[in-house]
Each structure stands twice: as C-alpha cells, then as structure tokens.
C-alpha positions in Angstrom: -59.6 -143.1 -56.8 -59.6 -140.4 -54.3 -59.8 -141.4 -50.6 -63.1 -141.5 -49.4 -62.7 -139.8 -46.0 -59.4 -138.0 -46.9 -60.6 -136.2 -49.6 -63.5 -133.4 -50.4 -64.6 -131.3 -53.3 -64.3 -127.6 -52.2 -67.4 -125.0 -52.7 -66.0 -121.9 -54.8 -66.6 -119.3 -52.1 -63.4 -121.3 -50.8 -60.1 -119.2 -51.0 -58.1 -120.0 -54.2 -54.8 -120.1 -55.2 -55.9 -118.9 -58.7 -57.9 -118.5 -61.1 -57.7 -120.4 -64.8 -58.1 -119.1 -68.0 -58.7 -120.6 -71.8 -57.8 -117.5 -74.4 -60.4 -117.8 -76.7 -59.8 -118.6 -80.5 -62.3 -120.3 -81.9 -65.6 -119.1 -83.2 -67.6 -122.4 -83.4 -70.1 -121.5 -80.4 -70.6 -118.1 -80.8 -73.4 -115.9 -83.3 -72.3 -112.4 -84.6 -68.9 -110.6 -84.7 -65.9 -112.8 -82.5 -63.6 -110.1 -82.8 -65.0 -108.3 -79.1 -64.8 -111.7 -77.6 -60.7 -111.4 -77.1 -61.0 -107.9 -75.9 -64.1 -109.1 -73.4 -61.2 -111.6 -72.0 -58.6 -109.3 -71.8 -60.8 -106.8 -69.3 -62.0 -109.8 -67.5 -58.3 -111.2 -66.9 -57.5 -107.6 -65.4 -61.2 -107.9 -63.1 -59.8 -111.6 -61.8 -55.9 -110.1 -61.4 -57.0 -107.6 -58.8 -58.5 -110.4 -56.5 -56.0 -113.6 -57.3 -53.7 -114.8 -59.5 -54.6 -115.6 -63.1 -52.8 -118.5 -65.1 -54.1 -118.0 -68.9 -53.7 -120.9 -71.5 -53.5 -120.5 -74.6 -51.0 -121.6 -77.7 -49.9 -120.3 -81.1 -51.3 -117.1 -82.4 -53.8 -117.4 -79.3 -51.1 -117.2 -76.7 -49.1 -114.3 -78.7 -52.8 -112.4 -78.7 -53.3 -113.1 -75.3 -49.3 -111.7 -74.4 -50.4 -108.6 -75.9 -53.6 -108.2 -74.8 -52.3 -108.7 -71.1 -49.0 -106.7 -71.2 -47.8 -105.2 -68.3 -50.5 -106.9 -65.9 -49.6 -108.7 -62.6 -50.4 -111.2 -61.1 -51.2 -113.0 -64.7 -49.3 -116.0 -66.0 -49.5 -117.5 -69.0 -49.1 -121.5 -70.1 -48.7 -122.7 -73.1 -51.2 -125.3 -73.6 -53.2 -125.9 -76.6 -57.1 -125.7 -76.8 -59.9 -125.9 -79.1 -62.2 -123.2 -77.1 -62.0 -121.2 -74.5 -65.0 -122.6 -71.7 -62.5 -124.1 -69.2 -64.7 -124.6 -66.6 -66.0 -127.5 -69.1 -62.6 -128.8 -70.1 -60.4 -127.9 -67.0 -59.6 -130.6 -64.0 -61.8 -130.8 -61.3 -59.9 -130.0 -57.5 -60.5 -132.5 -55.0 -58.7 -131.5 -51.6 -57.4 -133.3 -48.4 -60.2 -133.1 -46.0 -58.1 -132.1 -43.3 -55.4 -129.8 -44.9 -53.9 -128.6 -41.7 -52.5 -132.0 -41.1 -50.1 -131.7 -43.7 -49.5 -135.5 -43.7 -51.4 -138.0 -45.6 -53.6 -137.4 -48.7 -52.9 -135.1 -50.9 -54.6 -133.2 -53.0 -56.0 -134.5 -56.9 -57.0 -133.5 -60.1 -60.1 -135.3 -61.1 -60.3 -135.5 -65.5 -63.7 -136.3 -66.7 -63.4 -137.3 -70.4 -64.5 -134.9 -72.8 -66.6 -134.8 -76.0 -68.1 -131.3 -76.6 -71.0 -131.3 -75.2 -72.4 -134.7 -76.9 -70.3 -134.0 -80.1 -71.7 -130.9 -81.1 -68.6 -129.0 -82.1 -65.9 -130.9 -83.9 -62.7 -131.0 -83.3 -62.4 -131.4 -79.7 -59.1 -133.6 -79.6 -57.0 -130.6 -78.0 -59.5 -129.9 -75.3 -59.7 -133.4 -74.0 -56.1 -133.2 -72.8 -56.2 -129.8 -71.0 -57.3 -131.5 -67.7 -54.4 -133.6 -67.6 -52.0 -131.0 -69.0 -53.1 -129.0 -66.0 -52.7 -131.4 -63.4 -49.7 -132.6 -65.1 -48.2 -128.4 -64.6 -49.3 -128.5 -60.9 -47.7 -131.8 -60.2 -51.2 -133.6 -59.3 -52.1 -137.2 -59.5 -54.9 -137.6 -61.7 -58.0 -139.3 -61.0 -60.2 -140.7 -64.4 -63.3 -141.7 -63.9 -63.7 -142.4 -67.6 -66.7 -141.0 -68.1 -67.7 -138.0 -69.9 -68.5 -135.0 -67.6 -68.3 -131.0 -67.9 -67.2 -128.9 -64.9 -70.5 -126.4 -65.4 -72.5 -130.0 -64.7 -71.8 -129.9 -61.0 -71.8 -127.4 -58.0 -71.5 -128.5 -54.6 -71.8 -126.5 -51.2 -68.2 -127.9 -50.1 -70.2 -130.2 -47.2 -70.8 -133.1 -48.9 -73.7 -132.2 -51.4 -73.8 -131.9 -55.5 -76.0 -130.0 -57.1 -76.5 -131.7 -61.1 -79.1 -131.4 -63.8 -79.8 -135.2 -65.0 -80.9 -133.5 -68.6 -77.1 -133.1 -69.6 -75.1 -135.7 -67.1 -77.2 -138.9 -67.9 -77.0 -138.5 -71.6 -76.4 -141.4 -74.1 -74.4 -138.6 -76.6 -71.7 -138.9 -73.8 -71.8 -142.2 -71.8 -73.9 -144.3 -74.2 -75.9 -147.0 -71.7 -75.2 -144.9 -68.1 -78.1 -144.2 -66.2 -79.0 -142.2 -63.4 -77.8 -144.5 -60.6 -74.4 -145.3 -62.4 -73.6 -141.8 -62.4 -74.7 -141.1 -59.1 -72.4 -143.9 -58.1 -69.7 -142.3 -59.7 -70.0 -138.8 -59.2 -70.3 -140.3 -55.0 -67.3 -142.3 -55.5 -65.2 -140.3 -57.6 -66.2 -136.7 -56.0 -65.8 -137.9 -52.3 -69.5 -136.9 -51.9 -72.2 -138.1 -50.0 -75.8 -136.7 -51.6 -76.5 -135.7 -55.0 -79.7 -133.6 -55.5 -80.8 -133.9 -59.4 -82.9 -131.1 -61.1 -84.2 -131.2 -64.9 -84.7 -129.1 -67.9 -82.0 -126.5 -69.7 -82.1 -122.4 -70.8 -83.7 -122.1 -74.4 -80.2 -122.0 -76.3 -77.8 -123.7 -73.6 -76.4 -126.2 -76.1 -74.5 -127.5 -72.9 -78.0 -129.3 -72.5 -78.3 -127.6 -69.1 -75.2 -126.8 -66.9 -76.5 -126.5 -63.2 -74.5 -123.3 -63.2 -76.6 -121.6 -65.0 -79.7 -123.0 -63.0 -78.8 -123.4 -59.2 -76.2 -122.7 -57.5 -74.9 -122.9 -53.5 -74.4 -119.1 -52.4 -73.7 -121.4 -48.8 -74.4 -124.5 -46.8 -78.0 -124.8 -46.6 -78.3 -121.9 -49.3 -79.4 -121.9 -53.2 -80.0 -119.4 -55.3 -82.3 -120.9 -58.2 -83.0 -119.3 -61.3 -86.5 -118.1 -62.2 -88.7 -116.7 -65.2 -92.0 -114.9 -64.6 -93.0 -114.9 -68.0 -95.5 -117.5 -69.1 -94.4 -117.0 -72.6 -91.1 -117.5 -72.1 -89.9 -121.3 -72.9 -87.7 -121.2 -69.6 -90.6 -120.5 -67.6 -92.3 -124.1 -66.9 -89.1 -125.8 -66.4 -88.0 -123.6 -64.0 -90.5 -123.4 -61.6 -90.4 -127.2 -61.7 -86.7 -127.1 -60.3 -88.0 -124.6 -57.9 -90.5 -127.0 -56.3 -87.6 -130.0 -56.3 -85.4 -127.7 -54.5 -87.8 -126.3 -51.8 -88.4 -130.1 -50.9 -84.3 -131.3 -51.0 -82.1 -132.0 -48.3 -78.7 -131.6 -48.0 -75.7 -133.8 -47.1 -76.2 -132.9 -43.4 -80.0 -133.3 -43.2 -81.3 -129.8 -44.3 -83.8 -128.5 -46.2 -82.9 -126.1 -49.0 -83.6 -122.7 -48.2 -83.9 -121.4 -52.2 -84.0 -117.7 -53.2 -85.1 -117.3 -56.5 -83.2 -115.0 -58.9 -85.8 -113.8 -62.1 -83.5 -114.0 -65.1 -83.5 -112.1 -68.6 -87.0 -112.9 -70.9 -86.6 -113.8 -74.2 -83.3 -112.9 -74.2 -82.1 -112.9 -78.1 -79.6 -112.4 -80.8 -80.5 -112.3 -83.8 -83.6 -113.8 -83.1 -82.2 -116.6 -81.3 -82.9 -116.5 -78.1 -79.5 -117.4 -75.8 -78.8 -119.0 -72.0 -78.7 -115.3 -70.7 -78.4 -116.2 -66.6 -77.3 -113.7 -63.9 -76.8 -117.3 -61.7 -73.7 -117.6 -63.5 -71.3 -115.6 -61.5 -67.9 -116.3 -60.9 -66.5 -115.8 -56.9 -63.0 -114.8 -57.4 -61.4 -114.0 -53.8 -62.8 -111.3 -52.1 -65.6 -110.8 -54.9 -68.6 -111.5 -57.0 -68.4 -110.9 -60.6 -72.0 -110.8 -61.3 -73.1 -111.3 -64.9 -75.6 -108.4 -66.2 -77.1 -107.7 -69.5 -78.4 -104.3 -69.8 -81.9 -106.0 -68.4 -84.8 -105.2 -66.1 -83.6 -108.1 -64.0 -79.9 -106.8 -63.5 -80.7 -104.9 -60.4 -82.2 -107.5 -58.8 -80.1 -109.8 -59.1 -77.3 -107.5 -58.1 -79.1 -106.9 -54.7 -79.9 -110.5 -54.2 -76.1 -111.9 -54.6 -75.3 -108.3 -52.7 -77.0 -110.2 -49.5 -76.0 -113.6 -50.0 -72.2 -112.6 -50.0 -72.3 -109.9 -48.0 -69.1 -110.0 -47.3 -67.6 -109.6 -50.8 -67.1 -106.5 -53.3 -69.7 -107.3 -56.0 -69.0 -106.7 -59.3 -71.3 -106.5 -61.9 -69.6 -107.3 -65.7 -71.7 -106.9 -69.1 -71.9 -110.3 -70.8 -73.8 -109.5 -73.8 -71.4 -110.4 -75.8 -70.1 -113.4 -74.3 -73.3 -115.0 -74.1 -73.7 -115.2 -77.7 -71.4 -117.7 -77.5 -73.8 -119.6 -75.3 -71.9 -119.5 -71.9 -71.0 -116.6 -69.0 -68.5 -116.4 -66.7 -68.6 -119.0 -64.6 -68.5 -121.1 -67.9 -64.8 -119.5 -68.7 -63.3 -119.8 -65.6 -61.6 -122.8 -63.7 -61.2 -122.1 -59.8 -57.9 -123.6 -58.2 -58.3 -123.8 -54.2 -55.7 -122.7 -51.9 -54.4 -124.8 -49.6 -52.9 -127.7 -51.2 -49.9 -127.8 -48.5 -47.3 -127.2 -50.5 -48.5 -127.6 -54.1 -48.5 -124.6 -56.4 
C-alpha cells in the first residue's frame, strides 16, 4: 500500500516522462472496416513523438505492424508485451508519485494494478490484458501496488491535489467487484490512490460500453477547474443525464474546500454509425507535454470545443485530431493512451 502522506496521484497536465501505447489488433470493440484503425495509430504515435517520448506495446504480428508503420520515427520505442486490445488507459498501471520528489530520499514511486475483466466481461478473452499493468511496472522497475479489485484507468481523473473525479454507474458494479458498494470503493480508491475526496457523478454516453468512463464525462482542465460534458438536445438520450452531472458538479467541493467552477463543453448529437449511435466526446483529450490533442469529428460542436480547451490551457499548442474512426470502436484518445509522469528520481 502506498504511503499515505508520501505518496500522490499526479493530474495529467503534469510533465511526463512518456507517453504509452497498446498497437491495436483486435477488432472485437469496433463497427465497420478495422483496417484504418492501425494507420489512425500510426499518425497518432508521430502527433505524441513530437511532444514526448512514446513506448508502444505490442507483440507478434502486432509489434512487426507497428515496426513498420513507425519506421524511422524518434523518440518512439517499442516493447514487446502481449495484449488483447489496444485501450491502455483501461489496462495500463496507474502512477502514484512521491509527494515530495525533490527530496530524493524516502518513498518512491509505484505502479498501482487494478484487476481487470473487460469492462464487466463483455469481450472475451481478456487473460493477456490483465497482466500488462504488471508487465509495465515490472519494465520500469516499480513496486506494484494491488488493490484487488477490478478498476479501469478511464474510471478516474483527479486534479493532482487530492480530489477524484469517478462515475459510480461503472466503478460500483457487481459485473466487476460482485458485493462492493459505494463506500468500499471509496475506501479503497482513498486508501489505495493516496487521496483525500472523491466526488461521484452518474449516468454513461449512449454506446460507451465502458458503462461510463469519467473521461469521457468530466474532466479537471486545473485545481478548482472542470470541464463537463453537455448535450442541448432534448432528443438526444445523453441529454437528461448530463445535465444531472452538471448540477452535482456546480454544487461539489474539492479536496481543499472549493467549489467546482464547471464549463460545460456541448458534445456531438446523435452521433452514429451505422445507425448506432457511439460515445463521440470532445472531453476526451489527451495532454501530451506541451499540447492538447483535442478529439473532433467533423461536428457543429468541434469549434467550440476547440476554443473552450484553447482557454483552459492556454498555455499549450492545441491540436485538434479526427476520431471518427476511432470512436467506432467505442473509445478516443484519452482511452488509448497511458501517461507516465516525470520525475520519478531516478526511475526511467
């Protein structure tokens, strides 16, 4: 267990060390033609290269696609560990760091590996993927912390001070910790996270078969700071349960005893392949050093969003990236990548 004063869980706007990638293989999650979904990864991995270092996992005929794909590109490595899918921020380690890194003595950093089931056991086999957290510790040389419990890395997002944003719909779930309620897992996640308030929102994106990742909901843009999706339209299904999280964050407090200012951030309507509609959320950026890779659609609301994350970061280079395609697999970009924080004091 980490250390309860020595340790804290990082916000992502954090420097890094790098950035982690899962090469994708496996077509279970996603509706319509895979074959763009390798090239999508390939332009992404060159996007994250030119603001940190990229470490790409992969094994088999996955890591020889991804070689090619991302010849001649620096600042990329790649690992050979195997998978079953490629949303890492799900299956990847979770980054506790000393609280006081400059000491260089004492704690030291920890990889925290939630157990994993696919989402309540929704896409079989998943025996590969419930290692990577521990394969990746084990290749930075971290001690692992395990909870036991089943938890997915998009569940979660904290503002680096002490508070955790979560959405109760897919964290207190009997499909993966049969008999946990809400006050066991807030002990845990307290306990186990090193933190000291947990704000809980509720409902899920009309085809988010993650059951409601917070990172496609809510997220910290700072201390003090959410951004909180939103849906105008009445007849969209995401509308009521949206404006429900709006009012529970308007009236939250933080760690340190402050209300939530919350800017809302209209997302996609209907958005749909096929005719099934899919988790289509500009709130699922990914902050790479230096940047914002914003996710857009070819929407009314991409501009909007653009200018809204423009002003909350305004120190970064935004990037808007098309995920289209990627959300047909039900996820964006934040959902693929794994963040490693910078200074470790002497890990890699």
């Amino acid at each position: 267990m980490p250390e309860r004063n020595a340790h804290r869980l990082p916000a992502e706007w954090e420097p890094h060390a790098a950035t982690w990638i899962a090469w994708p293989h496996r077509r279970a999650t996603f509706l319509g033609d895979f074959a763009a979904i390798p090239a999508f990864f390939a332009r992404f991995v060159r996007l994250l290269a030119a603001c940190e270092p990229v470490k790409v996992i992969a094994s088999g005929a996955a890591l020889a696609d991804a070689r090619e794909r991302l010849r001649g590109v620096d600042g990329v490595e790649l690992i050979d560990i195997p998978t079953d899918d490629s949303w890492l921020r799900d299956t990847g380690p979770v980054f506790l760091v000393p609280s006081e890194p400059a000491a260089g003595q004492g704690a030291a950093a920890v990889a925290v590996c939630w157990e994993w089931n696919a989402w309540g056991g929704k896409y079989p086999p998943w025996n590969l993927d419930a290692g990577v957290s521990r394969a990746v510790a084990a290749r930075l040389g971290l001690p692992v912390v395990a909870p036991g419990v089943v938890l997915e890395g998009g569940a979660i997002e904290t503002d680096g001070e002490g508070t955790l944003l979560v959405n109760r719909r897919c964290v207190v779930d009997e499909r993966r910790n049969p008999g946990l309620d809400q006050a066991g897992m807030e002990r845990i996640l307290r306990e186990r996270l090193a933190i000291d308030r947990v704000i809980w929102v509720g409902g899920e994106l009309a085809g988010d078969d993650t059951d409601g990742h917070i990172d496609q909901i809510a997220r910290f843009v700072a201390a003090g700071r959410v951004v909180a999706a939103r849906q105008p339209d009445r007849d969209d299904p995401n509308h009521a349960a949206l404006e429900a999280n709006l009012a529970i964050l308007r009236a939250a407090v933080d760690a340190r005893g402050r209300r939530l200012e919350v800017i809302p951030i209209d997302i996609p309507s209907r958005f749909a392949f096929e005719g099934v509609q899919l988790p289509a959320s500009h709130l699922n950026y990914y902050l790479p050093n230096g940047a914002v890779l914003v996710p857009v659609f070819d929407a009314p609301t991409d501009d909007a969003a653009i200018r809204t994350l423009a002003g909350c970061f305004p120190d970064r280079r935004i990037v808007p990236v098309d995920t289209g395609g990627l959300v047909r697999g039900r996820g964006g970009l934040h959902c693929i990548t794994r963040d490693q924080p910078a200074g470790w004091g002497g890990v890699p």
